[in-house]
Structure formats: C-alpha cells, structure tokens
N, C-alpha and C positions, 0 to 999 in steps of 0.2 A: 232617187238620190244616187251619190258613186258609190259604184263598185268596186274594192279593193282587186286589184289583180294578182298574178303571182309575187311579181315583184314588189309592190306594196308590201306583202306579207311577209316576203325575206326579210326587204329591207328594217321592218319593224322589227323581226324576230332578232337580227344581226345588233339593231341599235339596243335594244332591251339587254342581248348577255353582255354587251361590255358595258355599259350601268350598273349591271347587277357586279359586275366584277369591278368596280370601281365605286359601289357602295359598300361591297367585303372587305375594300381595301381602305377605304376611309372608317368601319366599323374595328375594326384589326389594329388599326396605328398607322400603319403605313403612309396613308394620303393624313394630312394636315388638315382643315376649316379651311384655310386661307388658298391649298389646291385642290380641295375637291370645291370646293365654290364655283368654278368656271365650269367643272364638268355638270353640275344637279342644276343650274343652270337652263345650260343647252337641254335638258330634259323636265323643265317644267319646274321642279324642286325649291322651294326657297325655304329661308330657315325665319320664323315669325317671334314674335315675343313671347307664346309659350312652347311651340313644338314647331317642326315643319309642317309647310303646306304646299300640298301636290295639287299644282292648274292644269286641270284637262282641257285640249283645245274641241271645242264642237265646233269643224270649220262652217263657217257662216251658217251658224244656229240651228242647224239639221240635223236631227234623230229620228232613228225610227225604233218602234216599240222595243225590240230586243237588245237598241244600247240604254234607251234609257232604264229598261230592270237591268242591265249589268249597273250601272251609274248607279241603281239603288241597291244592289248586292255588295259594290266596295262601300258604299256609305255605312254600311248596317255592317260585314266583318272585320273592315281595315279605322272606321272611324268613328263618330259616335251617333251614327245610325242617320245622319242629316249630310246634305251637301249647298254650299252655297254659289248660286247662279250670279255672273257679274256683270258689269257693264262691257265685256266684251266677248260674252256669247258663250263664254268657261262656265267650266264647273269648278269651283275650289273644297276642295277635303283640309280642313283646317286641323286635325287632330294624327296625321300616320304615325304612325313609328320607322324611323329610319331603317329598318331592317325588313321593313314589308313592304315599299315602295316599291322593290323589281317584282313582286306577286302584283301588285296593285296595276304595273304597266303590261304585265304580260296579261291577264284579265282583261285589260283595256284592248288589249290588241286580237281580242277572241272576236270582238265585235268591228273591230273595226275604226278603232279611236286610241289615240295618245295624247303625250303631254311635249313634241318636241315643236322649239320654237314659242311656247307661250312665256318664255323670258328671256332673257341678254338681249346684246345691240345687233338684233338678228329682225328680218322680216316678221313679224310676228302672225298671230291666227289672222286669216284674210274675214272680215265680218261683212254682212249685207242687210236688207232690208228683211225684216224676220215674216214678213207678208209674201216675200219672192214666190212665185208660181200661181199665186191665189188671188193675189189683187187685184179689182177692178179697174184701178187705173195706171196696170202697169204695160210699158211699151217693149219689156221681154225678163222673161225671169234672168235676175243677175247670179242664179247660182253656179249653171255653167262657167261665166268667166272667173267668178269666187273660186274654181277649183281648180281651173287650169292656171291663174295665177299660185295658188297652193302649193302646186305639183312644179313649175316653175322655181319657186323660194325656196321651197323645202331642200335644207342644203345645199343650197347655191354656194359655188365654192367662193365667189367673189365679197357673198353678203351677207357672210358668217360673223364678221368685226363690225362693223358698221360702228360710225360715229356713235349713235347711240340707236335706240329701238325703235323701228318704223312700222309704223300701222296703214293696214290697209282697207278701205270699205268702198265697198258696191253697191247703186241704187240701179234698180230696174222702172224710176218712174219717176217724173216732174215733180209730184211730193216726197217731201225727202223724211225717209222714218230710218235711215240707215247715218244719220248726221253727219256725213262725207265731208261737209265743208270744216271738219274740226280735226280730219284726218291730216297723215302725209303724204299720200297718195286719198284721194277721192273721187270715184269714178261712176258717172250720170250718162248709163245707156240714153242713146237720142237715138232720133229717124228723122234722117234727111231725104225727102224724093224717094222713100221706099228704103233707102239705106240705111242699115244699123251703124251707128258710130258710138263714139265714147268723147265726153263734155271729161275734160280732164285737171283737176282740180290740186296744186299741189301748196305744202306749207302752212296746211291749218294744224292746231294745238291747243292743247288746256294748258294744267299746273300752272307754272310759275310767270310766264308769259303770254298767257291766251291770244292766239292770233285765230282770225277766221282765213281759211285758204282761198288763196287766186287764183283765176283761171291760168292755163299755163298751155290750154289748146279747145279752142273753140269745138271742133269736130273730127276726132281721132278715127279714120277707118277701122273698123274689126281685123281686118289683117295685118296691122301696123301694132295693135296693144301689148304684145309681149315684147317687143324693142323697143320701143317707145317707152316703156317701164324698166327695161334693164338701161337704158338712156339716163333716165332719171335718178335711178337708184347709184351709177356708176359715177354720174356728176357729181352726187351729195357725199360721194362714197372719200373720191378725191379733193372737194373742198370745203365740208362740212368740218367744225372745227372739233379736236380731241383734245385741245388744253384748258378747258371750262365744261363740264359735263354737263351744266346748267344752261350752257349755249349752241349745246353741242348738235340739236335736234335741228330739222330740214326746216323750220319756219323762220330760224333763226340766221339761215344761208341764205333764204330768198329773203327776209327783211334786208339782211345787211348788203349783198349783191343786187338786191333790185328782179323783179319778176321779167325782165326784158332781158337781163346779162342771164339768169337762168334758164331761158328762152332758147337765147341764143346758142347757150353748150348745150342745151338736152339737145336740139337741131344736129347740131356736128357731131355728137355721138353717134346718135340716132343713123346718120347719113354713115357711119363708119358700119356699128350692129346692124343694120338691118339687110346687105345682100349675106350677111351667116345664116337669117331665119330662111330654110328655102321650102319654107310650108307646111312643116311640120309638125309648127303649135298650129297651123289651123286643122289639119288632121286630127290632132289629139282633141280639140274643141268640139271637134263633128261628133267625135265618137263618146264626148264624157255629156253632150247633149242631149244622145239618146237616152243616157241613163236619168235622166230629166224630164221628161216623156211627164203630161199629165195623167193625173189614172182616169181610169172609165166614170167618169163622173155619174148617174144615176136618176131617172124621176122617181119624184118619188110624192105623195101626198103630202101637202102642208097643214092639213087642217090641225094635225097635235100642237102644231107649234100655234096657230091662230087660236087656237081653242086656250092653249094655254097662257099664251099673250094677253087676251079679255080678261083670263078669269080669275088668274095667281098673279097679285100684284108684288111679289116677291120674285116670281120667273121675270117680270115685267122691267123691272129695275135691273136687273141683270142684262137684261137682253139690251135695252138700251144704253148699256155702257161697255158692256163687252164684248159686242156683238160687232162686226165690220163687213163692209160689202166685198163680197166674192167675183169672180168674173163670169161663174157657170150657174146658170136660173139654178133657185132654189138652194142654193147653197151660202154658208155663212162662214167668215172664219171667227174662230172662238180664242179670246184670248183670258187665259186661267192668270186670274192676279193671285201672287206669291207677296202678296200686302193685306194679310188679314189684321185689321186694327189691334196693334198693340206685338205685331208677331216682328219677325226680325228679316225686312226686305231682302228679298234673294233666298229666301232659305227654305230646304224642299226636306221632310223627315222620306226616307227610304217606302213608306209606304204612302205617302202622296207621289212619289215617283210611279210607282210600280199601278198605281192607279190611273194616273196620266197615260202609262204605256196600256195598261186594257184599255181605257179608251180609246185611242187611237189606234190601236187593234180593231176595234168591234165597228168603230161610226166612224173615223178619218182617214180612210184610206193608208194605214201605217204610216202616218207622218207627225213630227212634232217639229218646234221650232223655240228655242231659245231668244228673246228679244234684248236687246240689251237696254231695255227698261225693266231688267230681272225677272223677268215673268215668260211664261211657257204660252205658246199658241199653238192647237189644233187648225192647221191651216183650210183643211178640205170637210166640212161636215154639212150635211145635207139639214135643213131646216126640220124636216120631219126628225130628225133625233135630238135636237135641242133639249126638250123636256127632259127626256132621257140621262144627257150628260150634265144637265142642272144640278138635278136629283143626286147623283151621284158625286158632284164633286160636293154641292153644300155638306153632303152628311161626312165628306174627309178634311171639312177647314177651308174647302178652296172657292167657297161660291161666293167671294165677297163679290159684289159690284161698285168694284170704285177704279175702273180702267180709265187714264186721264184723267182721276180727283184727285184732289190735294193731298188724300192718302195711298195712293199711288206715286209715293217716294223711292226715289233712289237715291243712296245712299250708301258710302264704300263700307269695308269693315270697320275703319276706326281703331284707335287706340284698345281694342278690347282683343284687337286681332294684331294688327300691323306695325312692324315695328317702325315702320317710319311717322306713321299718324302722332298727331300732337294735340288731337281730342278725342273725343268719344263723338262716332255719327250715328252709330247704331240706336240707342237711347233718346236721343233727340229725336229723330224719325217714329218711334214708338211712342214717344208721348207726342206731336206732332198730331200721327193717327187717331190714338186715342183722344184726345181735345175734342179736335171737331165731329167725330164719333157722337159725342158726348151732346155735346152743340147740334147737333143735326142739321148741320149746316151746308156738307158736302156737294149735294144735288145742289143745292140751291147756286153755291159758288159758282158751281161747271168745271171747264178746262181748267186746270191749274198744275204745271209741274213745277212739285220743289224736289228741287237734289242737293244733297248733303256732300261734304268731305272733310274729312277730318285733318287733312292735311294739304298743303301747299300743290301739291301730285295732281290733285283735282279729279280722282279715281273717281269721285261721285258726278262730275261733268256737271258741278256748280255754278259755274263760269255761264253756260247756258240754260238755265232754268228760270222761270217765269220770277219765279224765289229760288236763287240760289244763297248756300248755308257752307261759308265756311268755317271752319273748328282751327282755331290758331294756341297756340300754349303763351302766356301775357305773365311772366313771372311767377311760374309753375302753376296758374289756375287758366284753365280752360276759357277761351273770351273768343264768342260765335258773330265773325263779322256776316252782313247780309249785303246780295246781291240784288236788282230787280231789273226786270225787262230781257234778260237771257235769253235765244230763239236759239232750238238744234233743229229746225227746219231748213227747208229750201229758202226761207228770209234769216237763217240765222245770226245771229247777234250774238254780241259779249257782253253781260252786264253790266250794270252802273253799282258801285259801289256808292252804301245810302249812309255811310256815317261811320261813325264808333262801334266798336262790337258791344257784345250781350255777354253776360257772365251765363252757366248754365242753366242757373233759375228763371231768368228774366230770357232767354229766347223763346219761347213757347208763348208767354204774353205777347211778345214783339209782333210775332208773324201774328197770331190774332189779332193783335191791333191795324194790323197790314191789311188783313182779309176784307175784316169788318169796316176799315176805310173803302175798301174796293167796292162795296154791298151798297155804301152810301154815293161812289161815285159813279158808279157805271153808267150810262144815259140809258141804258135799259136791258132788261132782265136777260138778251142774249148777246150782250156786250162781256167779253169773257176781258178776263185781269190783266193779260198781255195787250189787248184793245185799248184798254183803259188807262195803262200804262202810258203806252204808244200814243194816246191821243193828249191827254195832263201830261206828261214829264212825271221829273223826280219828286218834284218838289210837295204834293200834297200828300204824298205816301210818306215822305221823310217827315210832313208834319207829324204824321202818324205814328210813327217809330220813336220817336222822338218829341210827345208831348209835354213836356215839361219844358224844353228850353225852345221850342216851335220851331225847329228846323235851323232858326238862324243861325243859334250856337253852337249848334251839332256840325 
C-alpha cells in the first residue's frame, strides 16, 4: 500500500492546525453555522440530526492492521465505541463532539488517514474494486492509478468549487465489482496488444436522476490518464450547471449536451493540457507502484482447509459464500460480512475492528479492504488458515455466511441518522435479514442484492439492486417504493419501478411475496432472481406485489 512521504505528513499536519483553529473559533462565537459550514466541509465534518459526523476517507478501501486499530481506538475514545462503513469505502463516526474532531484528525494522521475531500463539490475519495491486487481475473491492480489520481485531486486548485461533487472509481478487470458505470468518471483498465489502457466512462449517477455512464473513450493510453482527466473535469467545470443543484452533476451536462459535443471539448482541452504533463505523473505512477508490490505469497498445506470443508458443515457454508478465487495457488480472499441478521449494515463495534486488524496481522499479509457493499475483505490468505480465521471471527459476531444473499444488504443510514433521509433504511434491512433468517430460505434463493435508501440521494445505490428499496415520506408516514431488475455490474442497469409504495408494515411481506414468486418462477434451481427477471419481465413479479388488484390496477 502507499507510503506517506514527508510532504504528505506536513501537508496533513498544516491542514489539521487551521481546522483546529477554526473549530476554536466556531466553538468561541466568532465563526457562525452558516461560515464554518464550508470550512468542516472541505474536512469531512457534517452536522446530522442528532450531532455531527466525521467521514474518513479509506482511499480505495485500503487498510492495513495499524489503521484499522487506530479506526477502532477513535471509535471506542471519540464515539460510541462503533464505526460505520459506507458505500463509498468511508468510515463514518456518527456521535463526535465538536471540540474533539481536531484530536480525532490528528490521530487519523498518526497512521496515515484523513477526512479531506469526503464532502463538498470537490473530487471526492477515489474508490475501486475492493479485490484489487488479489483477484483472479484481474488485468492489473487499479490501486496504483486510484492513488495517483488521489494525489492529483487532493487540492487541485482548479477543482475545489466544482459544480457539485464528483466521484471517482477504478476497475482492474472486465467484471465490474467497483460499479464505474454509475460513477462520474469510471475507469476499466484494458490491454490492448500487450498494452495497458483505460476504457473511459463518463456521466453515470444515482439519487434523483439515475443515469448509467457512456463511453467517452474507447482505449485511453496510461500516459495520457491524468490530462485526459483534468480534460474532463475542466469541461464539466466550465459548463456544468450552478443554477439548479439538482442538475448541477456531470450526467446531467453530457445528457443535455449529448456524449459527442462532450467528446468533442474533453479532445481540445486535452490537446491544450497535455504538452504541460512532460512525464511527471508517470514518474510518480512508477514509483507509487512499487509501493504496490504483491507480498511473498507462501506454500503452504491445504489439508486443514479440506479437512475442514468435509467435516464442519458450518465452516462449509461459509466458505462457499464468502470465499472468492485468488490469482496465487492456494490462496483465497475472504470476505467478512458486517450483515449479521438483525445487526445494522456497515457497522463495526471497536473490538470487531481490532480483531479484523489481528487477523490480518497473523494470516493476510497486513492487508484489509473496505468493499463498498459495507463489508471488510482479507484480500491475501492462504487456505491452510481458513479454519483458523473462521473460528475466530464466528466467536466475535462476524462469521455469518450470507456474502451475495439477500441478507447481505446495503443500506444507507436513514432517517435514524441523516438529516436529509425521509425514511428509516436501517430497520427495514434488519427485519429484511431477520425474515428470511427465520424462513431459511437464504441459500436456497442464492444471488440476491437488495439495497435500501432512505432518501431520494440513493446513498443506498437502490437504483441498482436486483431489489432495490426506496424510503420516501407520503404525508408525514414513511411509504417504501420498490425497484427490480437493478445491475451495478459490467451489464449494469437501472431499475424498473413495480408500482405503489409499501407503508412500513407491509414492505417486509412485499419483498417476501417477491422472493417466494422468484422460487416458483425460476426455470431451475441455478437461475438466480436477476435471470429470472431478465428472462419474465415486470409483469409476473408486480403480480406478486400486488396481489389483490393483479398487477393491472396497480
């Protein structure tokens, strides 16, 4: 992973005292709500519906064991001993006190981790494929250029205002687990003739507008990618619109200008920036690639893991759901679901952290990864230790195996947190799990992703779930419209909306009646709900939802 250099270290230390000196001064009187709000901002800070909450950026999902026990030492002195993981690779502290937030970012910066840039209309955290380095079907880890864009944005003096807030994600491989095509920039390493490029993806979106992004460059050379991006970002910069904040995002510049007029200017920018770049980002790429370096991968005997695979049909069920193929013999990546039926998606207490970091200490080569399906992955562990980290995480809450089931929800905070939310998603999603828990139904479903949002924002990336759930407020009562057919893959899609919402009580039936249509319709037992979908249409699922008036009326 990167190493912070000197300068890193100033620069964090410099941005930290005048925070702190302009958190004294907003605790004092002096600063107002309405101007210190641009400065807590630019450093992660937001003010929630019961206290503020500090987002830590984990660029593109990477920790190693000594940030994640600091992550769990602020959890446990600065909050209430938990942190919650989100769909964009953060860690959110929902409980600080404004007077402990500059301890909370100098802590952060012991290790190697802040909070600038995870809000305003600023580049934000760059996120990627949370398998980068490890997976077997990838054509080059995307964490290198995830950093060197980082280092690029961070403070960019040009891309500090921006129309509104721009996100950015990197895939290192033809399956797409890093959802690019919903980004504003979304970038697909390819290999052409031996050649590394970039498949260049611009104007995808959720909230209020879901757009899936277009291509905007077939095959980007590696040494063209940082102009070619200050191209992009400069055009949206200048004709992206600031008198509708609602329209104000880059999907909604290439919808109204057309993907050929945006084409065309990123081209003439591009041809302006690119004799300034005279080699320097690839220099810096060389050198933040080393820090990238696989580790010594290891033989090692598999028989614990076969032994135990036969014999514990409880290891057995684990392994085949949370288990994923690695690229080095013998090796597996492990992903720890942070979805124990009934618990509260994303949420990690201070000592399931600090157990996550021993493990990856002892068997994963000090490495962790934040997925933005809320869940943590051990990317690098040899099979011969599986038993081992089984063992250990069941007895802390964390060995559920439901990786890709229908209780493997994401889901934003919700009205319970956020002040923009207009339902509760937390609650839905728990009882959700809990149901089919109950039902033992989970395995038998298979694949199934439902994500939740509580609000219009789409924090919960409902728009693309197999079931997607959103939470609207319908005359001060909660009323849960439903999505179906969502893809955040390399085929991704944007849901069909199936009808009328659900009051609180009756969503929990709904989607069961949804499932249990899916059980009767599938042509066979490994026909997964998005197949199923994709092959029927809307139409027999909305009977289902909608039993009583048969779909017509609905």
């Amino acid at each position: 992973m990167y190493h912070y250099t000197d300068f890193d270290h100033a620069f964090l230390k410099e941005r930290n005292a005048q925070f702190r000196a302009q958190v004294e001064r907003r605790i004092d009187g002096s600063l107002k709500e309405d101007e210190f709000k641009p400065l807590r901002l630019m450093n992660g800070l937001y003010l929630q519906l019961h206290a503020y909450m500090l987002r830590v950026a984990i660029p593109y999902g990477t920790l190693n064991a000594a940030q994640m026990r600091k992550l769990a030492d602020i959890a446990e002195k600065f909050d209430k001993g938990y942190g919650h993981f989100t769909t964009r690779q953060n860690i959110q502290y929902n409980w600080p006190e404004l007077r402990d937030v500059p301890d909370m970012l100098d802590e952060l910066a012991k290790v190697n981790l802040h909070a600038i840039q995870t809000s305003g209309n600023t580049i934000r955290n760059v996120t990627a494929d949370h398998f980068a380095g490890a997976a077997a079907d990838e054509v080059a880890d995307p964490r290198p250029v995830a950093e060197l864009i980082r280092q690029w944005s961070t403070d960019h003096p040009e891309f500090q205002f921006l129309p509104r807030k721009f996100k950015v994600a990197v895939s290192g491989s033809q399956n797409d687990r890093a959802v690019i095509k919903t980004h504003d920039i979304g970038l697909q390493i390819v290999e052409n003739k031996g050649e590394i490029g970039y498949k260049v993806i611009v104007g995808g979106g959720l909230g209020r507008t879901p757009m899936i992004g277009k291509v905007l460059h077939d095959f980007l050379p590696q040494k063209d990618l940082l102009p070619y991006l200050e191209a992009i970002v400069s055009v949206y910069n200048l004709l992206g619109r600031r008198d509708n904040k609602y329209k104000a995002r880059i999907k909604i510049t290439v919808h109204e200008n057309g993907i050929d007029d945006i084409r065309q200017r990123v081209n003439a920018r591009f041809a302006q920036i690119r004799p300034t770049f005279t080699g320097v980002d690839q220099q810096m790429l060389a050198r933040i690639e080393a820090d990238f370096a696989a580790p010594p991968f290891r033989p090692a005997d598999e028989a614990p893991y076969q032994n135990a695979y036969q014999h514990d049909p409880l290891f057995r069920s684990w392994a085949d759901t949370n288990l994923s193929a690695h690229r080095a013999p013998g090796y597996a990546i492990v992903s720890i679901s942070l979805k124990a039926h009934g618990k509260t998606p994303g949420d990690a207490t201070a000592r399931q952290m600090r157990l996550m970091a021993a493990l990856a200490e002892r068997y994963g080569h000090d490495e962790l990864r934040i997925s933005h399906e809320q869940n943590v992955i051990l990317p690098h562990v040899h099979k011969a230790d599986l038993p081992s980290i089984y063992a250990a995480l069941k007895a802390e809450g964390l060995g559920t195996a439901n990786i890709g089931l229908i209780s493997d929800i994401i889901a934003c905070p919700g009205m319970d947190y956020c002040a923009l939310a207009t339902a509760r998603s937390i609650p839905i999603a728990q009882d959700i799990a809990t149901r089919f828990d109950e039902l033992k139904l989970e395995h038998d479903v298979g694949p199934l992703k439902i994500k939740i949002s509580g609000c219009i924002n789409a924090c919960g990336h409902h728009h693309v779930g197999h079931i997607g759930i959103l939470g609207l407020d319908r005359a001060g009562v909660e009323n849960y419209q439903i999505t179906l057919g969502g893809d955040g893959t390399q085929d991704a899609a944007i849901g069909e909306r199936a009808g009328p919402g659900f009051s609180a009580d009756e969503i929990i039936p709904a989607v069961e009646r949804l499932v249990l249509a899916y059980l009767d319709l599938r042509a066979e037992p490994s026909e997964t709900f998005l197949q199923t979908y994709r092959r029927l249409g809307l139409h027999p699922f909305k009977a289902a939802l909608y039993p009583e008036t048969r779909a017509d009326a609905a």
